[in-house]
C-alpha positions as CSV (number, residue, x, y, z in Angstrom):
1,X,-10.5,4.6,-5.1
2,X,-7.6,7.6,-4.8
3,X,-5.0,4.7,-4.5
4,X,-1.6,4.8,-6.7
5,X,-1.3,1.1,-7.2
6,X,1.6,0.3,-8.8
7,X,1.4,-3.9,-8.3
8,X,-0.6,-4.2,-11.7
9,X,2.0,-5.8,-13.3
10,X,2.7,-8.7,-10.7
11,X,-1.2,-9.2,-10.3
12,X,-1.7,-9.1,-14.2
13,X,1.4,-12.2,-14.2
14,X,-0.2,-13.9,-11.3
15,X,-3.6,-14.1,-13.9
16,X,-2.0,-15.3,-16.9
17,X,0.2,-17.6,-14.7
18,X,-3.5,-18.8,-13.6
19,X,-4.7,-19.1,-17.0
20,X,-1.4,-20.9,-18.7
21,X,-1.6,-23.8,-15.9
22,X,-5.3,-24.1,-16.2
23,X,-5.1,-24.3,-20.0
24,X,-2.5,-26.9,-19.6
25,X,-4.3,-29.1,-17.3
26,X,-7.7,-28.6,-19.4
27,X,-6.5,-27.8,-23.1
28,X,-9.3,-25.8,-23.3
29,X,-8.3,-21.8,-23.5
30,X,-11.9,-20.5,-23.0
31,X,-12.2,-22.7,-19.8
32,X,-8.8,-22.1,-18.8
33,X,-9.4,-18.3,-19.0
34,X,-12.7,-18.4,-17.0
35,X,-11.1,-20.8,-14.0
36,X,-7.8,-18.7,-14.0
37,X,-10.4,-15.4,-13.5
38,X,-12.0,-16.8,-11.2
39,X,-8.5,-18.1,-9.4
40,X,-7.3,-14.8,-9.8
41,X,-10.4,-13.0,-7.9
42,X,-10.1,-15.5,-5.1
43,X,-6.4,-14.4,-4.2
44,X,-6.6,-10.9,-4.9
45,X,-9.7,-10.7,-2.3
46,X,-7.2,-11.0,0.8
47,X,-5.0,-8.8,-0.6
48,X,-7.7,-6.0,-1.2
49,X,-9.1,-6.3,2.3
50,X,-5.9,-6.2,4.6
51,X,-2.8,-4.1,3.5
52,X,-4.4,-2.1,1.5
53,X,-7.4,-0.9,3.4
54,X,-4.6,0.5,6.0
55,X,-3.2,3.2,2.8
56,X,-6.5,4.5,1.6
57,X,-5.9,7.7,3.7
58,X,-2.8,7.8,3.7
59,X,-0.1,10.2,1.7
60,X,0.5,9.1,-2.2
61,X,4.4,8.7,-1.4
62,X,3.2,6.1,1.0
63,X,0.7,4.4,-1.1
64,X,3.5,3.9,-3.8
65,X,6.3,3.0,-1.3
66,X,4.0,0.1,-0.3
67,X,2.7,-1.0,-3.5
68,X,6.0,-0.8,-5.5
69,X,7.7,-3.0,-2.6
């Protein structure tokens, strides 16, 4: 994709903050793993499609600025 995305961490929390309510509400881990990746896909989707489409040609510096803040 030639994007420096540096908001892995956050969206890999946002996941296993997914999965730990899901598995809470459930008590099944395998269920509550599949609902929280699907959960997951669903809110990254905007994210994808809006502020990040703008930095696909831009500079690395500003592609870093932006996903760091």
């Amino acid at each position: 994709m030639d994007l420096v995305n540096l908001a892995h961490g956050s969206l890999y929390m946002m996941g296993a903050y997914f999965a730990a309510d899901l598995c809470g509400v459930d008590g099944n881990f395998v269920i509550g793993v599949l609902l929280a990746l699907g959960a997951r896909c669903r809110s990254a989707s905007p994210w994808n499609s809006s502020p990040l489409r703008h930095l696909y040609g831009r500079d690395h510096l500003d592609q870093v600025l932006a996903t760091f803040g």
